[in-house]
PDB file of N, CA, C and O in Angstrom:
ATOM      1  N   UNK A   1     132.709 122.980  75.125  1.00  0.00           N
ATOM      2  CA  UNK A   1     131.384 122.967  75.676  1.00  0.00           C
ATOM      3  C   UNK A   1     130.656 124.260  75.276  1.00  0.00           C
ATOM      4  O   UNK A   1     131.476 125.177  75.311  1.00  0.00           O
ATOM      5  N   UNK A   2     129.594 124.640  74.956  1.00  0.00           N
ATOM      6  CA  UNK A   2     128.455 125.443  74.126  1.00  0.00           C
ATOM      7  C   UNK A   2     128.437 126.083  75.590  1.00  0.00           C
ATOM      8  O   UNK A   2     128.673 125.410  76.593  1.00  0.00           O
ATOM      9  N   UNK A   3     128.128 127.486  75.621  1.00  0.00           N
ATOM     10  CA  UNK A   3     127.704 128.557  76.917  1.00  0.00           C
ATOM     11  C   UNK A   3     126.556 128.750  76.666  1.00  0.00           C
ATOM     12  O   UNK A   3     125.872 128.892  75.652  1.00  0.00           O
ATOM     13  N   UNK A   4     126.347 128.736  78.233  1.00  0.00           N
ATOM     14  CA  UNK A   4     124.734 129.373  78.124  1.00  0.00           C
ATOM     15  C   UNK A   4     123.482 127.957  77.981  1.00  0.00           C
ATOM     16  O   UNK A   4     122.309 128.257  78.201  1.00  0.00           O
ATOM     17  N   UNK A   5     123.703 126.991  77.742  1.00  0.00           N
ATOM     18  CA  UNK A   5     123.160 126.211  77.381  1.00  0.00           C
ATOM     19  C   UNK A   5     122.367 124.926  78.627  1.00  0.00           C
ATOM     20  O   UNK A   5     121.357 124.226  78.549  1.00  0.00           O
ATOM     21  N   UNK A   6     123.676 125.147  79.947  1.00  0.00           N
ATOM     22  CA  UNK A   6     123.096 124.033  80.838  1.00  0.00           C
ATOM     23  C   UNK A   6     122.567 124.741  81.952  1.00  0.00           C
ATOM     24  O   UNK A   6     122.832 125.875  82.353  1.00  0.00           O
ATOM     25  N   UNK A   7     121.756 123.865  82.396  1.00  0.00           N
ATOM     26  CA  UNK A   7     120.811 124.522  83.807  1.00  0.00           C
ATOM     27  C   UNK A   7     121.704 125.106  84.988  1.00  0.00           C
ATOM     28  O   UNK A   7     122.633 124.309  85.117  1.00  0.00           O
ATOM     29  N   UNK A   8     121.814 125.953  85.740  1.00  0.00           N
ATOM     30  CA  UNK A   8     122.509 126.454  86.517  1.00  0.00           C
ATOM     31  C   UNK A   8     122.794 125.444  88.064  1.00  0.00           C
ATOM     32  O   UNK A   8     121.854 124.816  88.551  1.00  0.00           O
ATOM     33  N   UNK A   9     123.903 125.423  88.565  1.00  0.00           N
ATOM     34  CA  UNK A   9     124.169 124.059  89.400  1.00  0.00           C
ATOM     35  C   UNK A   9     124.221 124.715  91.096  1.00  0.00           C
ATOM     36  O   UNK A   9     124.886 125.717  91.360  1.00  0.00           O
ATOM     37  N   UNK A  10     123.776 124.304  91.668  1.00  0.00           N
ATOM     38  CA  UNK A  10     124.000 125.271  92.895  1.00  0.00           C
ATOM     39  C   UNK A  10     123.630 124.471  94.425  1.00  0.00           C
ATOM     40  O   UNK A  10     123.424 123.267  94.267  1.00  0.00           O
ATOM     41  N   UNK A  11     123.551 124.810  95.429  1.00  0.00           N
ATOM     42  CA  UNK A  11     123.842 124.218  96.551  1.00  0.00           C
ATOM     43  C   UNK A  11     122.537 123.985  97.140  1.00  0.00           C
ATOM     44  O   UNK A  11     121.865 124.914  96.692  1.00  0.00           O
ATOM     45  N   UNK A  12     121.799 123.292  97.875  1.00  0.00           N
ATOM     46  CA  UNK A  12     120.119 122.850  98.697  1.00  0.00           C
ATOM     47  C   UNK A  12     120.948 122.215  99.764  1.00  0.00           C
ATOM     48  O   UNK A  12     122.133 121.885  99.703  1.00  0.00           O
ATOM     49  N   UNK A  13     120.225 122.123 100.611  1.00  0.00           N
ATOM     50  CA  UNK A  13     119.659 121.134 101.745  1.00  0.00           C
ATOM     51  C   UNK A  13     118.920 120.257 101.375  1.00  0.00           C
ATOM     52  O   UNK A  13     118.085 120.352 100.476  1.00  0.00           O
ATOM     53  N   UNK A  14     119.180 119.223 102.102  1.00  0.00           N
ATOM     54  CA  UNK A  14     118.272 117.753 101.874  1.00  0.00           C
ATOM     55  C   UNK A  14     118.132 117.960 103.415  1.00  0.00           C
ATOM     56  O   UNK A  14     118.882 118.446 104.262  1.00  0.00           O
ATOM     57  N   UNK A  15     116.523 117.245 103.468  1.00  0.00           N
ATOM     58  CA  UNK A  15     116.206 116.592 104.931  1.00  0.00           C
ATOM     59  C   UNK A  15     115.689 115.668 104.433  1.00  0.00           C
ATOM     60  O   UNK A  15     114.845 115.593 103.539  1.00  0.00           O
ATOM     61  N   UNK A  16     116.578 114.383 105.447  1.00  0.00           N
ATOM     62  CA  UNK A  16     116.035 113.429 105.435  1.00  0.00           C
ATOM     63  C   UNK A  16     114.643 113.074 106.690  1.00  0.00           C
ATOM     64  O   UNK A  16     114.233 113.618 107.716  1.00  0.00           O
ATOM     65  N   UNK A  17     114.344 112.074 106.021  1.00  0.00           N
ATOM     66  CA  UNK A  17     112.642 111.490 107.036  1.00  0.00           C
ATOM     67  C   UNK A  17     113.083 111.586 108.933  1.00  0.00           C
ATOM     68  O   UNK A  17     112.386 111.881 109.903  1.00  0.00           O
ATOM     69  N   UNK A  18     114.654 111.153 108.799  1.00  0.00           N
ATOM     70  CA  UNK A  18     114.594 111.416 110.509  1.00  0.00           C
ATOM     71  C   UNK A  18     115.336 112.972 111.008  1.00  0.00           C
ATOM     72  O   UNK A  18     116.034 113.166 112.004  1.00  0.00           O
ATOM     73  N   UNK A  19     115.018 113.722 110.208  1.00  0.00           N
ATOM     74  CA  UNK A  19     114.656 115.117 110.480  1.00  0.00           C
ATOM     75  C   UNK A  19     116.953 115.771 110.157  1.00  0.00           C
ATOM     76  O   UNK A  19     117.485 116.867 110.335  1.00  0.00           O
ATOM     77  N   UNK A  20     117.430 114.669 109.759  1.00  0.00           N
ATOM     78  CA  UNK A  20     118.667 114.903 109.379  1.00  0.00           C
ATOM     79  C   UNK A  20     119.084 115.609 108.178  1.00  0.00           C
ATOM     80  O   UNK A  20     118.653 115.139 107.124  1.00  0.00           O
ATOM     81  N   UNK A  21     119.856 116.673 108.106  1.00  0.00           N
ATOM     82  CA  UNK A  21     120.176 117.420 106.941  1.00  0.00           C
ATOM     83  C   UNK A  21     121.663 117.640 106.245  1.00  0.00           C
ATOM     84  O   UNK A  21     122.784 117.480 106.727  1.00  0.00           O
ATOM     85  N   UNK A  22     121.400 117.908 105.420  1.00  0.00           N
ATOM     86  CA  UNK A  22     123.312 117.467 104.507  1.00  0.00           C
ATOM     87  C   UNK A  22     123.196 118.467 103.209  1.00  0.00           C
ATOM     88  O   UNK A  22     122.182 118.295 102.533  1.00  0.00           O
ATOM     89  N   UNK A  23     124.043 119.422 102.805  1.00  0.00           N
ATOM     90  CA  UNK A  23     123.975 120.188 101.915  1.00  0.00           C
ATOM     91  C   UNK A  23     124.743 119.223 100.258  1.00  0.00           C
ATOM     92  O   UNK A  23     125.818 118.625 100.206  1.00  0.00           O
ATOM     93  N   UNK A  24     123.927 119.369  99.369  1.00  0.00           N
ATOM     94  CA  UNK A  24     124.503 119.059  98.044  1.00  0.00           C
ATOM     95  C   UNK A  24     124.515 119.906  96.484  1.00  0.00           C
ATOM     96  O   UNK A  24     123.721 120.841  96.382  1.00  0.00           O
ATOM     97  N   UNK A  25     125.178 119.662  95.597  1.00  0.00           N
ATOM     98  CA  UNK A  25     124.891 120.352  94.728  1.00  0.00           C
ATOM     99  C   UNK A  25     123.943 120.023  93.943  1.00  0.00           C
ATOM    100  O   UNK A  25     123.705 118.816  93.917  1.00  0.00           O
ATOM    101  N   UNK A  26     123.142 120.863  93.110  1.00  0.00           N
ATOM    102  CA  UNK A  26     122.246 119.996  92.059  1.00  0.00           C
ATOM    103  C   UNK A  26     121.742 120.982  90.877  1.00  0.00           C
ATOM    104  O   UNK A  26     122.423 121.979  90.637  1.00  0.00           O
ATOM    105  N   UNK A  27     120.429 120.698  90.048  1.00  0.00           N
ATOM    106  CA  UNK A  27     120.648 121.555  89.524  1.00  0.00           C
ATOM    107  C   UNK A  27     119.079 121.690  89.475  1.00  0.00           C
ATOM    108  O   UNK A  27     118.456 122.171  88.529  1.00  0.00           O
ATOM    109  N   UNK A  28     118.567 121.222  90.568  1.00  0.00           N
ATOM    110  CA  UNK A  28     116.912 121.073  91.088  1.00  0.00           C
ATOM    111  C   UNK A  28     116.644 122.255  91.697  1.00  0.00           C
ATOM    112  O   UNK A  28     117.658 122.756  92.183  1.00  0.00           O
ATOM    113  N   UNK A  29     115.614 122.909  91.857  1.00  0.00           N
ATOM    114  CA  UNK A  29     115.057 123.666  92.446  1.00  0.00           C
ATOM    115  C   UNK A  29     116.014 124.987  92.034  1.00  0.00           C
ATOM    116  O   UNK A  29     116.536 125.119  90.927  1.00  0.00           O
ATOM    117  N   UNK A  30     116.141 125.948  93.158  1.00  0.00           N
ATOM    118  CA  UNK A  30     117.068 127.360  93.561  1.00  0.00           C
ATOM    119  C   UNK A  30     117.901 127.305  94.330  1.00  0.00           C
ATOM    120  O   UNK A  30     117.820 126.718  95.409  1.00  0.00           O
ATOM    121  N   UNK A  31     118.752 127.846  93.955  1.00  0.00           N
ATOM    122  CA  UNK A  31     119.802 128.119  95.485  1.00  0.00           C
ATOM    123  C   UNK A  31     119.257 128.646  96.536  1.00  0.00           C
ATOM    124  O   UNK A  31     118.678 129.721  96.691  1.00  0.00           O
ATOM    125  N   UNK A  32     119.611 127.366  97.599  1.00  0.00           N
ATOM    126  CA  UNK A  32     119.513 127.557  98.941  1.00  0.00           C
ATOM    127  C   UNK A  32     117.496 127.119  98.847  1.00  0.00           C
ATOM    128  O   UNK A  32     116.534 127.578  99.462  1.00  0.00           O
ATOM    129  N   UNK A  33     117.573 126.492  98.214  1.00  0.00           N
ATOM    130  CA  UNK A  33     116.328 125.786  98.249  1.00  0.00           C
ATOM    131  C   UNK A  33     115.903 124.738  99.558  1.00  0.00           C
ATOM    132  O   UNK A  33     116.884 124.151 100.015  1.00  0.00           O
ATOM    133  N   UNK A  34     114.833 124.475 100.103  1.00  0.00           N
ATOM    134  CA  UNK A  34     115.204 122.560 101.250  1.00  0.00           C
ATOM    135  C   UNK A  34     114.621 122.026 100.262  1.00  0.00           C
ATOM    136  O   UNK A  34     113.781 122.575  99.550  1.00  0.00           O
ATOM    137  N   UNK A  35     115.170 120.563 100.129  1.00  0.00           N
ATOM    138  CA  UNK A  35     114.510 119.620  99.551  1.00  0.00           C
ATOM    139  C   UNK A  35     114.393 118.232 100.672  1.00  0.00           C
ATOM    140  O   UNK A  35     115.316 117.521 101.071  1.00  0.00           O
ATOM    141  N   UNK A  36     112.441 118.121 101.107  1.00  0.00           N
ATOM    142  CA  UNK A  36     112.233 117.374 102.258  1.00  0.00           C
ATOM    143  C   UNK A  36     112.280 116.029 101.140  1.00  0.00           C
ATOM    144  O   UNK A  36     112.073 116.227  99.943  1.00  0.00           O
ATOM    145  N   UNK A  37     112.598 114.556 101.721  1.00  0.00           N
ATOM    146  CA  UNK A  37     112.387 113.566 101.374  1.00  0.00           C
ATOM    147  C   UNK A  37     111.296 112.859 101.668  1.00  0.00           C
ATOM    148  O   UNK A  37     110.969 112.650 102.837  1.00  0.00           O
ATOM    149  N   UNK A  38     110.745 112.501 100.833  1.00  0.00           N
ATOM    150  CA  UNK A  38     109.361 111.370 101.606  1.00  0.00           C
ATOM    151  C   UNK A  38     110.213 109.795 102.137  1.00  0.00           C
ATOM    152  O   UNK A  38     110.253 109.312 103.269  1.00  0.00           O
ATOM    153  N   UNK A  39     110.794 109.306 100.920  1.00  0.00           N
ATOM    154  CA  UNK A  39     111.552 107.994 101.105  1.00  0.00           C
ATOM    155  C   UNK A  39     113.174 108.294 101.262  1.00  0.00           C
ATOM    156  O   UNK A  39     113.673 109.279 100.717  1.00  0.00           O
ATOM    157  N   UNK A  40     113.806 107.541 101.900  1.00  0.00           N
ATOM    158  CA  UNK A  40     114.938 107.926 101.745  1.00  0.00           C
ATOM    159  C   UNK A  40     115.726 106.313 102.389  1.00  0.00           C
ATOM    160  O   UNK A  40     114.859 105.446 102.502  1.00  0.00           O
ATOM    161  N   UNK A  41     117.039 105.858 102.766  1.00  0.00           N
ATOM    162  CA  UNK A  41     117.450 105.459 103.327  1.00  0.00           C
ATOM    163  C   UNK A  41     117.149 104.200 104.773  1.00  0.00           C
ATOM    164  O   UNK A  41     117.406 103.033 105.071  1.00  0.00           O
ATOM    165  N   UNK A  42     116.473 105.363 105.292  1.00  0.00           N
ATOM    166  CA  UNK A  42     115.959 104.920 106.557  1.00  0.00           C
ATOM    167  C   UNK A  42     115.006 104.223 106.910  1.00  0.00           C
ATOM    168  O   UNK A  42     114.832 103.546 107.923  1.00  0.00           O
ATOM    169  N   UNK A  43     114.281 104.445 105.880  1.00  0.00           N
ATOM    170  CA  UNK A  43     112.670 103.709 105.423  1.00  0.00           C
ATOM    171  C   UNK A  43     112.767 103.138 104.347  1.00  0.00           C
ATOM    172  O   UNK A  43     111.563 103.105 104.089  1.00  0.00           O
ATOM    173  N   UNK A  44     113.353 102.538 103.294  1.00  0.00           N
ATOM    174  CA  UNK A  44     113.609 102.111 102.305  1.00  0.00           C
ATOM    175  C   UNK A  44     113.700 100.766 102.403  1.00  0.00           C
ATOM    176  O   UNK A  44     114.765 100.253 102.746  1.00  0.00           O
ATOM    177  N   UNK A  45     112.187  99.739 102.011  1.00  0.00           N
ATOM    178  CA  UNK A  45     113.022  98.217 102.132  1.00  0.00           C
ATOM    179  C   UNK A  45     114.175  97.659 101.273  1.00  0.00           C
ATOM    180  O   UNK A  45     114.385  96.447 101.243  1.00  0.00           O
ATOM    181  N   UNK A  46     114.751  98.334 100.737  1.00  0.00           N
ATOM    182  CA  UNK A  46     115.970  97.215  99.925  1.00  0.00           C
ATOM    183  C   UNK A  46     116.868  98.011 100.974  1.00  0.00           C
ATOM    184  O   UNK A  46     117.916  97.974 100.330  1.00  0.00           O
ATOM    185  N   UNK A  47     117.191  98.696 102.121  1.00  0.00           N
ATOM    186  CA  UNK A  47     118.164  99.214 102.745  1.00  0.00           C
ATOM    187  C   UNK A  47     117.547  98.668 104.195  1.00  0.00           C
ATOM    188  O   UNK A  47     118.240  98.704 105.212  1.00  0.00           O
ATOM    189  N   UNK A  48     116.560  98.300 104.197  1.00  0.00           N
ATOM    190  CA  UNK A  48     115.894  98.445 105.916  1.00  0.00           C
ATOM    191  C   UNK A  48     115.582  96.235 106.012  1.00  0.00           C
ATOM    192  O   UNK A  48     115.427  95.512 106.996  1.00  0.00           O
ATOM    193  N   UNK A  49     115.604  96.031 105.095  1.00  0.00           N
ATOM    194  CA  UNK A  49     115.137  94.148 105.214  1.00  0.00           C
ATOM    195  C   UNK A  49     114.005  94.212 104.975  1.00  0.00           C
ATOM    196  O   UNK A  49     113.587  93.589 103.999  1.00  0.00           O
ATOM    197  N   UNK A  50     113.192  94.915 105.704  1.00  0.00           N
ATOM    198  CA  UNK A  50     111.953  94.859 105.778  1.00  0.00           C
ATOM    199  C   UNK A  50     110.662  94.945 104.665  1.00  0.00           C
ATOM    200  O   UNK A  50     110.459  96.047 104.155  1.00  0.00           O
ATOM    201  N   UNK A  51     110.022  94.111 104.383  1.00  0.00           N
ATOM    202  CA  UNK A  51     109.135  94.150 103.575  1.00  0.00           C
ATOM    203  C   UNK A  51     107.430  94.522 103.603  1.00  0.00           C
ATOM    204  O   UNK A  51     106.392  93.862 103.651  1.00  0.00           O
ATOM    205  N   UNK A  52     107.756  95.809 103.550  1.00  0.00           N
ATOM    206  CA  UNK A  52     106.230  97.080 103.710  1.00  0.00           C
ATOM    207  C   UNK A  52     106.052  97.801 102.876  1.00  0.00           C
ATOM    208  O   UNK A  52     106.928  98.282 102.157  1.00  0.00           O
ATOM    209  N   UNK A  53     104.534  98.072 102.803  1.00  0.00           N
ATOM    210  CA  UNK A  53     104.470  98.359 101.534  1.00  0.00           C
ATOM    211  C   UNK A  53     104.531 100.156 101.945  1.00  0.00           C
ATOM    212  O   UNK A  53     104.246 100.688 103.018  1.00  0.00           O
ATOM    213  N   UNK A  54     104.995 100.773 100.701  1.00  0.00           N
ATOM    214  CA  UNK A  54     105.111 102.195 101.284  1.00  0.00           C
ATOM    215  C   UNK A  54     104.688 102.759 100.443  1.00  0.00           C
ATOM    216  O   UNK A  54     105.219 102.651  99.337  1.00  0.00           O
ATOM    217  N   UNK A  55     103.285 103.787 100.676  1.00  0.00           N
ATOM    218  CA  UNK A  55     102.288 104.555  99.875  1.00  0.00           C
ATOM    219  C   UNK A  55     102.218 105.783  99.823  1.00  0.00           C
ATOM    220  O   UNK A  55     101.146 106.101 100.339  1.00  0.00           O
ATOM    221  N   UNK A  56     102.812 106.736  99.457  1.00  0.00           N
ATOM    222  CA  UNK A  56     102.901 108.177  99.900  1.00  0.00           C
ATOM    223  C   UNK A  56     101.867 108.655  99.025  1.00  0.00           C
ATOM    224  O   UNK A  56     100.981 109.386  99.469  1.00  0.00           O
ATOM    225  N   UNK A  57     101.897 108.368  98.032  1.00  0.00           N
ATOM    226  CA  UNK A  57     100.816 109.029  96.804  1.00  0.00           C
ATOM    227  C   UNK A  57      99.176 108.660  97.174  1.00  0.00           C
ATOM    228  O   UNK A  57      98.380 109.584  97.344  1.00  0.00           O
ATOM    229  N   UNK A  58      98.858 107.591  97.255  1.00  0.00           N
ATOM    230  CA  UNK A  58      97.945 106.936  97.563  1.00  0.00           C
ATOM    231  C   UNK A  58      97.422 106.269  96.315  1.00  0.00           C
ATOM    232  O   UNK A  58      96.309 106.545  95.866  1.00  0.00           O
ATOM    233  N   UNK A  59      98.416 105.190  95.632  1.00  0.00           N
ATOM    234  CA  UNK A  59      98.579 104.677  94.748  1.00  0.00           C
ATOM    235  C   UNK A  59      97.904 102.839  95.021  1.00  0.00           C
ATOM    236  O   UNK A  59      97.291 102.095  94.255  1.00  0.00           O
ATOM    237  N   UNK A  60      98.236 102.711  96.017  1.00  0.00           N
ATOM    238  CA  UNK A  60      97.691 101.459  96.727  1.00  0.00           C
ATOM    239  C   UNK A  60      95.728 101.047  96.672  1.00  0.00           C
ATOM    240  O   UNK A  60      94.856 100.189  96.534  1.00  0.00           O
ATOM    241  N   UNK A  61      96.128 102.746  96.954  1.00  0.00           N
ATOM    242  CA  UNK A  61      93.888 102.717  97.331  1.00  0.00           C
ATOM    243  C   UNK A  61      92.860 103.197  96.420  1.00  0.00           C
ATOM    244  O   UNK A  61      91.631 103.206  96.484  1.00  0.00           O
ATOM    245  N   UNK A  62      94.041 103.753  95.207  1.00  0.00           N
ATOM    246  CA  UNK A  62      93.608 103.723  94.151  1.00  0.00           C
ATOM    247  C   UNK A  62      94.010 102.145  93.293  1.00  0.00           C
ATOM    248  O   UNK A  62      93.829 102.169  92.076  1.00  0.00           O
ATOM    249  N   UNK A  63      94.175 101.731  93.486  1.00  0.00           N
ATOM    250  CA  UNK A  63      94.472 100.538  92.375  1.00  0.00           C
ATOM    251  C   UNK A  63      93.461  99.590  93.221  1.00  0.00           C
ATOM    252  O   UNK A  63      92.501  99.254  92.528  1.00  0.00           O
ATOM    253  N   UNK A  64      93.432  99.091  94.497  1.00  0.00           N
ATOM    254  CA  UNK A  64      92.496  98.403  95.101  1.00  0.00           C
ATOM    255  C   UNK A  64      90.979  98.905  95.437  1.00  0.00           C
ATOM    256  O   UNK A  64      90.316  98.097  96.089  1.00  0.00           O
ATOM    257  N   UNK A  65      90.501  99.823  95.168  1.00  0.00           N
ATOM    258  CA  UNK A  65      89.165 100.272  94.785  1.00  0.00           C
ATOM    259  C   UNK A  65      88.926 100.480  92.916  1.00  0.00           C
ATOM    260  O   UNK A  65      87.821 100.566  92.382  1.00  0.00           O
ATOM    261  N   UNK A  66      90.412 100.529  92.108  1.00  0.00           N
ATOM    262  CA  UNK A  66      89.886  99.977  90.672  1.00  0.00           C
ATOM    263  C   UNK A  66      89.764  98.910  90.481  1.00  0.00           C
ATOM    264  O   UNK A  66      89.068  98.792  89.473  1.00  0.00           O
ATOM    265  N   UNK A  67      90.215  97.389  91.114  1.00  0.00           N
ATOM    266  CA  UNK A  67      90.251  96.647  90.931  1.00  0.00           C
ATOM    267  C   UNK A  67      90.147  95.223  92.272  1.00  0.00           C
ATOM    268  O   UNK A  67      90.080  94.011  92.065  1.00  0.00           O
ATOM    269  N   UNK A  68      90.164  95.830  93.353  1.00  0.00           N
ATOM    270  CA  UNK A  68      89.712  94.751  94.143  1.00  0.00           C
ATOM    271  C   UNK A  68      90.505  94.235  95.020  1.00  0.00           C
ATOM    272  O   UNK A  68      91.692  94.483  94.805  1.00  0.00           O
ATOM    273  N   UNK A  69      90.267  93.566  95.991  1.00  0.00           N
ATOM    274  CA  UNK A  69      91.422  92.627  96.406  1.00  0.00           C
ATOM    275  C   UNK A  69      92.404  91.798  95.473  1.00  0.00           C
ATOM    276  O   UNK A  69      92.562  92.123  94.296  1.00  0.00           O
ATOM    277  N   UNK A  70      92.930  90.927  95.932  1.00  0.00           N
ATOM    278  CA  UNK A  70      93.532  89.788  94.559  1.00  0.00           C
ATOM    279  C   UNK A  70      93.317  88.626  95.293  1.00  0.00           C
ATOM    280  O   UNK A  70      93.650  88.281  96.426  1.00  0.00           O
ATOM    281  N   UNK A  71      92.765  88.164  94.509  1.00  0.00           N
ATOM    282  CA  UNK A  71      92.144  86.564  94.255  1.00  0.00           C
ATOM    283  C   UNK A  71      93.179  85.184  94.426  1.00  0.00           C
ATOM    284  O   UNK A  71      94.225  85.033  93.796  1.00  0.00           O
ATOM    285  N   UNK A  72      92.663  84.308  95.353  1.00  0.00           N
ATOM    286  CA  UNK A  72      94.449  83.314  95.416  1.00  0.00           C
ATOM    287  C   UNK A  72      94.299  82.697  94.370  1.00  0.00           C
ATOM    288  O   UNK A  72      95.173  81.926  93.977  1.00  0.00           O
TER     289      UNK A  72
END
């Protein structure tokens, strides 16, 4: 393996949406970084059944003011 070459790997916090936290390694951010979740698990319809639509960006209200309702 070549030195010097890969991003440095180190330990964060995750919080999840119901305010729950779990330490992992990664190679995101800094050591001892938090990394908050918007989606995760708990809110997730392929994990929850539930079928809602979930907009954090505001991707929804941009696409329906470019283009409209939808037509049956």
């Amino acid at each position: 393996m070549k030195k010097d070459i890969h991003p440095p790997y180190h330990m964060v916090t995750v919080q999840m949406t119901t305010g729950e936290t779990y330490q992992t390694r990664t190679t995101y951010g800094a050591e001892s970084d938090k990394v908050q979740l918007v989606i995760d698990s708990n809110n997730h319809p392929a994990y929850t059944g539930e079928r809602r639509n979930i907009d954090s960006m505001g991707r929804v209200e941009k696409f329906m003011k470019k283009y409209g309702p939808a037509k049956a």
